[in-house]
C-alpha positions as semicolon CSV with decimal commas, in nm:
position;residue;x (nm);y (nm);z (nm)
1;X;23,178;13,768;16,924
2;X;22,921;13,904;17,171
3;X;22,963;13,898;17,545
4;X;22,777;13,704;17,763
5;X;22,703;14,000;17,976
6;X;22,549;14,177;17,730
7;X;22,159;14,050;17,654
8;X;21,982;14,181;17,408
9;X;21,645;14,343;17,447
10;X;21,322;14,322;17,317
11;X;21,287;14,452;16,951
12;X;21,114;14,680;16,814
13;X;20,846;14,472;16,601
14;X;20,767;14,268;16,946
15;X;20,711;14,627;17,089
16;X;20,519;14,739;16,841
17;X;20,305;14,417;16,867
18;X;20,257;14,472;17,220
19;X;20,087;14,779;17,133
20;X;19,882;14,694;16,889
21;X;19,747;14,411;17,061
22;X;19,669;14,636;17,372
23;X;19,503;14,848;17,196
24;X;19,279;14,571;17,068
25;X;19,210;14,469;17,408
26;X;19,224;14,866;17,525
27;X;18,983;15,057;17,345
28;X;18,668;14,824;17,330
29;X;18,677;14,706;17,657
30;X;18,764;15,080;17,777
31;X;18,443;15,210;17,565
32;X;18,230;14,949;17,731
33;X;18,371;14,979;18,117
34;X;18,309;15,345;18,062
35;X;17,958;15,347;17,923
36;X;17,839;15,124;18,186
37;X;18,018;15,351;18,468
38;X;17,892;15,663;18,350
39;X;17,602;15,586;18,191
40;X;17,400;15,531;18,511
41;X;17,513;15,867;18,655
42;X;17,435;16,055;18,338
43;X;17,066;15,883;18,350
44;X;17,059;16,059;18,713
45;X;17,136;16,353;18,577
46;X;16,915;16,380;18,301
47;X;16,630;16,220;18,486
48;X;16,651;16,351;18,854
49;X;16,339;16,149;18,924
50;X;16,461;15,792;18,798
51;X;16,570;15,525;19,027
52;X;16,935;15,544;19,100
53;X;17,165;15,237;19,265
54;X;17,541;15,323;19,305
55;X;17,627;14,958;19,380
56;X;17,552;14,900;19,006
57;X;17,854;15,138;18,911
58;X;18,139;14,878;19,095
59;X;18,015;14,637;18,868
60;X;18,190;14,742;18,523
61;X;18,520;14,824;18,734
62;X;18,556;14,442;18,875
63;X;18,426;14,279;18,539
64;X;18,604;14,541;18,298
65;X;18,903;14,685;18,517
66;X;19,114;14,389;18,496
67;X;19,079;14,368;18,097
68;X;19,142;14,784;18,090
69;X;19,439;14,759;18,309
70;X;19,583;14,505;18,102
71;X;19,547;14,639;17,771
72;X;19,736;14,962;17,948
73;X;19,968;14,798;18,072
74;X;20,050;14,634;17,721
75;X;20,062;14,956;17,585
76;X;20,285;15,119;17,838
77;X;20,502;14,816;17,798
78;X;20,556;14,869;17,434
79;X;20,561;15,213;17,427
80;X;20,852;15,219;17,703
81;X;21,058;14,922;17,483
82;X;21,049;15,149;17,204
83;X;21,150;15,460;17,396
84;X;21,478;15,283;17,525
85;X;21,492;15,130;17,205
86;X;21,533;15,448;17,067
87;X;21,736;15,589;17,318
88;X;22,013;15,359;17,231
């Protein structure tokens, strides 16, 4: 009979779901954030003469950040549930 006290974790195929589906939301939207972040100040660079804004450069971070950060997270999440998992 198991003890009340005693609650059993997540498993391992949840964990392993969370990081597959954070690296769904991860990697594309981490591609994109970064392309439009960088690719303005590698135009600069290339082009010294072009027209450069840095307010365009916050834009990816408040649109994109919140979708990177949370497809991190997911993967940290997982990752970690394994590890202890694991550990056990």
């Amino acid at each position: 009979m198991e003890r009340p006290d005693q609650t059993p974790g997540p498993s391992i195929p949840g964990a392993i779901a969370l990081i597959v589906v954070g690296l769904v939301i991860f990697v594309p939207t981490g591609l994109c954030t970064g392309v439009l972040l960088f690719g303005p100040f590698v135009e600069a660079l290339v082009q010294p003469h072009s027209t450069f804004s840095s307010e365009f450069s916050i834009v990816p971070l408040v649109i994109g950040g919140p979708f990177v950060f949370a497809g991190g997270y997911l993967i940290w999440r997982g990752a970690r549930t394994i590890l202890a998992r694991l550990r056990k």
